[in-house]
C-alpha positions, 0 to 999 in steps of 0.5 A: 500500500502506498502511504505519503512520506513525511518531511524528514527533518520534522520526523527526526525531531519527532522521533527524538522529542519522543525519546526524550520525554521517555527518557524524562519520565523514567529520570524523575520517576526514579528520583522521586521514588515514592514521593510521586502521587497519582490521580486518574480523571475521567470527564468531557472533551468539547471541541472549539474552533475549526476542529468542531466545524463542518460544511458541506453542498449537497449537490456537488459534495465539496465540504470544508472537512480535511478528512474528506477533501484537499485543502480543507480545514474543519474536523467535523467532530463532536462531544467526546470522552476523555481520560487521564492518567497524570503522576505529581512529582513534589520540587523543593517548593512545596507549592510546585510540582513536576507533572506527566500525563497522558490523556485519551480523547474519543470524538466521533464524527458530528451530525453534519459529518455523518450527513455528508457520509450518507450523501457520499453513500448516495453519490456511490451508489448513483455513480456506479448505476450510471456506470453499468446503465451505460453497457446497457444493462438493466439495473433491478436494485442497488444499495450502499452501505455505509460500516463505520464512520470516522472518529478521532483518538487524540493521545496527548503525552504531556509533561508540565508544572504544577501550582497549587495553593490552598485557598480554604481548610481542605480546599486547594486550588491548582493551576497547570501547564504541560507540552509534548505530543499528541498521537492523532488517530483516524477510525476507518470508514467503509463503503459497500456497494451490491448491484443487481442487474440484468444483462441479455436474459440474465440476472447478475449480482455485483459486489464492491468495497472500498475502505477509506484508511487514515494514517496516525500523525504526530504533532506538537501539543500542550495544555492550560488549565485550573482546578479545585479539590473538594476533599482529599481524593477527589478534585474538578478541573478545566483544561484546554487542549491544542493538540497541534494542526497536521495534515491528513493522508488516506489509503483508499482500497477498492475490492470485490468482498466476495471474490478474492481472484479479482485484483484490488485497487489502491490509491493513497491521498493527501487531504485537507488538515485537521487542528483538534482543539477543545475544551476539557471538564473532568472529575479527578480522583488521587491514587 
């Protein structure tokens, strides 16, 4: 299968900050030893900008979505889930800490976006009617099917500081940065066409697949945000997220599912771009 080449010099300095910040998390880890605490989160992702924005014509299918079409900028994604798994490591001023976290932000595809896939669906399906019409068959039925459709997983791995400050008896308030990579992930769609036709007195059956396939992208990222403990374990917090604009490759492989002796066809793509940012609401929980 064919897949774009990333630009070099910006895939070795990926490659390198990734080993650093593996190499960061196993050096502090080590020296804190057992003064390192630990809370998990759990809460909302709200996407903001262009990440949460979709348009589309009905009648040509050309659309703002950088998953769907060149030069393209929206995401097209919707309310999601996020979890988190975040150590606190203590400094020399007991106000600051030294944090690592990793997040895994689910959103699936907006009402807008999963309207235009059943558009492209009908457009697929006219197309190849048009198509076998044309060799003057007749068609008896068609339909497409739309399997899966796409949704993002955002995977920010991200170091920081820590503030925090009690501003009541058993009530601290913390404000908190990080930076690092954001590992975006694509959710494949499927489009599965079935033909019934007639053709000199006989009657055919046609099935075609195409699988769209969107390749991981890595970006630089990072994170602001506040929070409140109202006990001793359990504490609120907001957060927003820019997990860094990347452009958007796609696979694309055509085939008969139900005969594997036809060769498949397959084209790789360069699309649009996508910029996931949001806003993040989650309950947090100290180990």
């Amino acid at each position: 299968m064919l897949k774009v080449v990333p630009d070099t010099y910006k895939g070795k300095f990926m490659k390198k900050f990734f080993i650093t910040f593996l190499i960061s998390i196993t050096s502090f880890c080590v020296y804190a030893q057992n003064k390192t605490s630990w809370s998990i989160g759990a809460g909302v992702s709200l996407p903001v900008g262009t990440f949460s924005r979709m348009t589309y014509d009905q009648n040509t299918l050309s659309t703002d979505c950088g998953l769907m079409d060149k030069n393209a900028n929206c995401g097209a994604a919707t309310t999601g889930l996020n979890i988190e798994l975040e150590s606190l490591i203590p400094m020399h001023n007991k106000n600051l800490y030294f944090t690592i976290s990793a997040d895994f932000n689910y959103n699936e595809f907006n009402s807008e976006g999963k309207d235009f896939i059943n558009c492209m669906a009908a457009y697929f399906d006219n197309m190849f009617r048009i198509q076998f019409e044309s060799y003057g068959a007749t068609i008896i039925s068609s339909s497409c099917a739309v399997h899966g459709r796409p949704s993002y997983f955002n995977i920010p791995l991200l170091v920081g500081l820590r503030y925090t400050k009690n501003i009541s008896i058993g009530m601290p308030f913390f404000a908190e940065g990080g930076v690092g990579i954001n590992m975006r992930f694509v959710t494949p769609m499927k489009f599965y066409e079935r033909i019934r036709y007639q053709d000199s007195g006989y009657y055919y059956d046609v099935d075609m697949e195409e699988k769209f396939t969107y390749d991981m992208k890595s970006t630089l990222a990072f994170r602001i945000g506040v929070g409140l403990g109202f006990t001793e374990k359990i504490s609120l917090s907001a957060y927003y997220y820019y997990l860094g604009k990347g452009d958007v490759s796609c696979a694309i492989l055509a085939k008969d599912p139900t005969d594997s002796s036809i060769q498949p066809s397959e084209q790789s793509l360069q699309l649009g771009t996508v910029n996931p940012m949001m806003l993040v609401f989650k309950l947090n929980y100290k180990l």
